[in-house]
C-alpha positions in Angstrom: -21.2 51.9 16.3 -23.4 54.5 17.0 -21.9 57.2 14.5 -22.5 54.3 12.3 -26.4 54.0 12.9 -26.7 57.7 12.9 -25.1 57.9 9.1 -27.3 55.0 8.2 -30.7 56.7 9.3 -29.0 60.1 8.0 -28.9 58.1 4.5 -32.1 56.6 5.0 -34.2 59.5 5.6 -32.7 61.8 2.8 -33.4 59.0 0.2 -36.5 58.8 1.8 -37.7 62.5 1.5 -36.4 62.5 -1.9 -38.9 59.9 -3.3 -41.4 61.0 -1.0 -40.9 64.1 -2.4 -40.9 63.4 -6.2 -44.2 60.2 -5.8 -46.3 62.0 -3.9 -46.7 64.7 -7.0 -46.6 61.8 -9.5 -49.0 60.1 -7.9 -51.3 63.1 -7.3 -50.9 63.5 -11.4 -51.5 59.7 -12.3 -54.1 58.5 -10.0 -56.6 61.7 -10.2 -58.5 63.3 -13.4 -57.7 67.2 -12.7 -53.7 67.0 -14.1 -55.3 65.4 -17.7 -58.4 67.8 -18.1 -56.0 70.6 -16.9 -53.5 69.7 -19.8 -56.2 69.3 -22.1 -56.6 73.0 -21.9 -52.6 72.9 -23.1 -53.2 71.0 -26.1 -55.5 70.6 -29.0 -55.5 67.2 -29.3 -58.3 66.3 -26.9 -60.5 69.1 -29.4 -59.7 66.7 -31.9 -61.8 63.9 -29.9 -64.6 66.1 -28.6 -64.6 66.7 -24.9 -67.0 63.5 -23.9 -64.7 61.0 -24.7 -61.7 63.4 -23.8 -63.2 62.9 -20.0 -64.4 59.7 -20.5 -61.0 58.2 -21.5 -59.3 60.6 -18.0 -61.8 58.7 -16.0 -61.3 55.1 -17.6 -57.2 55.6 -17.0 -57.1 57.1 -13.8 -59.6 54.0 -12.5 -57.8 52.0 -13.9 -54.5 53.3 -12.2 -56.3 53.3 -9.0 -57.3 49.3 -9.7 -60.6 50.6 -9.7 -62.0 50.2 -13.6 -60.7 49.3 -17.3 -59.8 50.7 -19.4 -63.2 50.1 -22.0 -62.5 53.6 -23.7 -59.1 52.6 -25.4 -59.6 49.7 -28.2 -55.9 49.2 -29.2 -54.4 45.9 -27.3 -51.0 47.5 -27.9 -51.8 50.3 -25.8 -54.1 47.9 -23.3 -50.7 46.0 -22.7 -48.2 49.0 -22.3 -50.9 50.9 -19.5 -50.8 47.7 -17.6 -47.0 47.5 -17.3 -47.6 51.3 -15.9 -50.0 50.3 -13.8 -47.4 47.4 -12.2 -45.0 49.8 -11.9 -46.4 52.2 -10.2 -47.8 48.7 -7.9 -44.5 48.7 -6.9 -43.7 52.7 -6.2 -47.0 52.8 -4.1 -45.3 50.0 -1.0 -41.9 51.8 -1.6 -43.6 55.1 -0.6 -45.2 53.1 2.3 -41.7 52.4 3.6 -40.5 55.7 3.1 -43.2 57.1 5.0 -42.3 54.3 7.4 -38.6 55.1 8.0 -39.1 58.3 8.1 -41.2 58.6 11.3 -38.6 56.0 13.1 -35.4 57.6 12.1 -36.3 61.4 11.0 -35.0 64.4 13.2 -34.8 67.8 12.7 -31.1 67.9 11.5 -31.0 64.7 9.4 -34.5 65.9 8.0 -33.4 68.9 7.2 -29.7 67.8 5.5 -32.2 65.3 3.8 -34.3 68.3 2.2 -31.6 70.3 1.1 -29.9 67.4 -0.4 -33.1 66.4 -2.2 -33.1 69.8 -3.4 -29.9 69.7 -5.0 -30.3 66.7 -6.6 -33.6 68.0 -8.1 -32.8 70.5 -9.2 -30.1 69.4 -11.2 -33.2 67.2 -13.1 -34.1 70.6 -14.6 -31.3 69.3 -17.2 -33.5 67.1 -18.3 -36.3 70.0 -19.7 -34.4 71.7 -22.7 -33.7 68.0 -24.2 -37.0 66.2 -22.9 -37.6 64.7 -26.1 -34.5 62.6 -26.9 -34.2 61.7 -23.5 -37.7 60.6 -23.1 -38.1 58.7 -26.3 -34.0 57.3 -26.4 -33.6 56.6 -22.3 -36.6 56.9 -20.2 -38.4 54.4 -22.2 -35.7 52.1 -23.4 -34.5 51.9 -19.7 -38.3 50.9 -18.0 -39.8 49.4 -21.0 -38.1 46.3 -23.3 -40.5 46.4 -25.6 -42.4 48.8 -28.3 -45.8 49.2 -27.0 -45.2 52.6 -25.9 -45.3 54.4 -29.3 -48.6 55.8 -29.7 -50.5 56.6 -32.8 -53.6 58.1 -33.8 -55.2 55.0 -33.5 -54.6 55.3 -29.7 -56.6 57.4 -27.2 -53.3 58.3 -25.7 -52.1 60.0 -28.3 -54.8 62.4 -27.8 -55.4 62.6 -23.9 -51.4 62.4 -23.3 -49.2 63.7 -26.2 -45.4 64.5 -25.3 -46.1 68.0 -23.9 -48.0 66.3 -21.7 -45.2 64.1 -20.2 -43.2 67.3 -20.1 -45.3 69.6 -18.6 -45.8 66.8 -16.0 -42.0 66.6 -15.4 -42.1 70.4 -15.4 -44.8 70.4 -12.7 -42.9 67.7 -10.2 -39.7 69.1 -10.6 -41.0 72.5 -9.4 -43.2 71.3 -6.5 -40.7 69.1 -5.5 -37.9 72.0 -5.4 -40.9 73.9 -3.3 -41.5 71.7 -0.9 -37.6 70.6 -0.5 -37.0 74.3 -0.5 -39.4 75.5 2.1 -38.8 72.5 4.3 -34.7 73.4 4.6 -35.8 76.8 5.1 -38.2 76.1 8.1 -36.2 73.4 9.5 -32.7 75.3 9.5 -34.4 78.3 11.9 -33.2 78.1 15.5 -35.9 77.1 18.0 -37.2 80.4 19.8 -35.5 81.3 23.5 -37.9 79.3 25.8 
C-alpha cells in the first residue's frame, strides 16, 4: 500500500512541476505588457499602427487577461469573442496551477522532485519538434483542438493581427520551451548533488 502512495505522489508531483513549469512562463507572457512591447521590437507590424495605440492595445489585453479592464482598443466583435474564450481558458489554468503548487508542497521530496524535473525535461524538450513546423501545427491542430469555431483568424481589421502576428506565438513557444528546459535543467542538476558530509 505504501509503494502504492509513494508512486501516486511520485506521479503527482512530476505532472505537477511539468505544468508548473511550462504556466508560470505563459502566464508571465500573457498577463504582463513587457513580452508584447518586447516582440514588437521583432516585428514591423506594430510600426504599421504607430507606437500609441501599439501600447495602448498591450495594456487594454493584458487588463483584460488579468480581469482588470476591456478590451475598448479592439472594435472587431469577432476578435472581442475569441479573447474571451482565452481569457476562460486561461480561468481555468490559473486554479490548476493553484493545485499544483498545492500538491507539491504535501507530496514533493528531494528524489521524487528531482525524477519529476528531469522527466519534465525530457518531455520538453521533445516539444522543440513542434518549432521547425509551427505554422501547420498551430493553424491545423492547436487551434482546431481548443477552439470549435473560426474566430481566431485575424485580419487587418483586427488589432491582433498587428500586436500578435504568428511570429509572435512562435517566438512565445520558443521562449517557454527554453525557460522551461532551464529551469527543469538546473533543478535536476541541483537536486541530484549529494548533501555535504555533516
Amino acid at each position: 500500500m505504501n509503494g502504492f502512495i509513494d508512486r501516486s505522489k511520485g506521479i503527482g508531483v512530476c505532472v505537477s512541476w511539468l505544468y508548473l513549469s511550462l504556466y508560470v512562463p505563459i502566464a508571465l507572457m500573457t498577463y504582463f505588457p513587457a513580452w508584447y512591447h518586447w516582440n514588437c521590437h521583432w516585428h514591423e507590424r506594430c510600426d504599421e499602427i504607430g507606437s500609441a495605440k501599439a501600447t495602448g492595445g498591450i495594456n487594454d489585453l493584458t487588463a483584460f487577461f488579468r480581469y482588470a479592464g476591456n478590451l475598448r482598443s479592439f472594435t472587431t466583435e469577432k476578435e472581442k469573442l475569441h479573447l474571451g474564450e482565452v481569457r476562460s481558458i486561461f480561468g481555468v489554468l490559473l486554479p490548476v496551477a493553484v493545485a499544483a503548487v498545492l500538491l507539491l508542497f504535501l507530496a514533493a521530496n528531494r528524489r521524487n522532485l528531482a525524477r519529476g524535473a528531469l522527466i519534465s525535461l525530457l518531455i520538453v524538450t521533445i516539444a522543440w519538434l513542434i518549432v521547425p513546423f509551427f505554422i501547420p501545427f498551430w493553424r491545423d491542430i492547436f487551434h482546431p483542438l481548443l477552439f470549435d469555431n473560426e474566430l481566431w483568424r485575424i485580419d487587418r481589421a483586427d488589432l491582433s493581427y498587428y500586436i500578435m502576428p504568428t511570429s509572435f506565438f512562435r517566438r512565445t513557444v520558443i521562449a517557454v520551451i527554453a525557460l522551461s528546459s532551464l529551469v527543469n535543467g538546473y533543478t535536476w542538476l541541483w537536486l541530484r548533488r549529494k548533501r555535504p558530509e555533516m
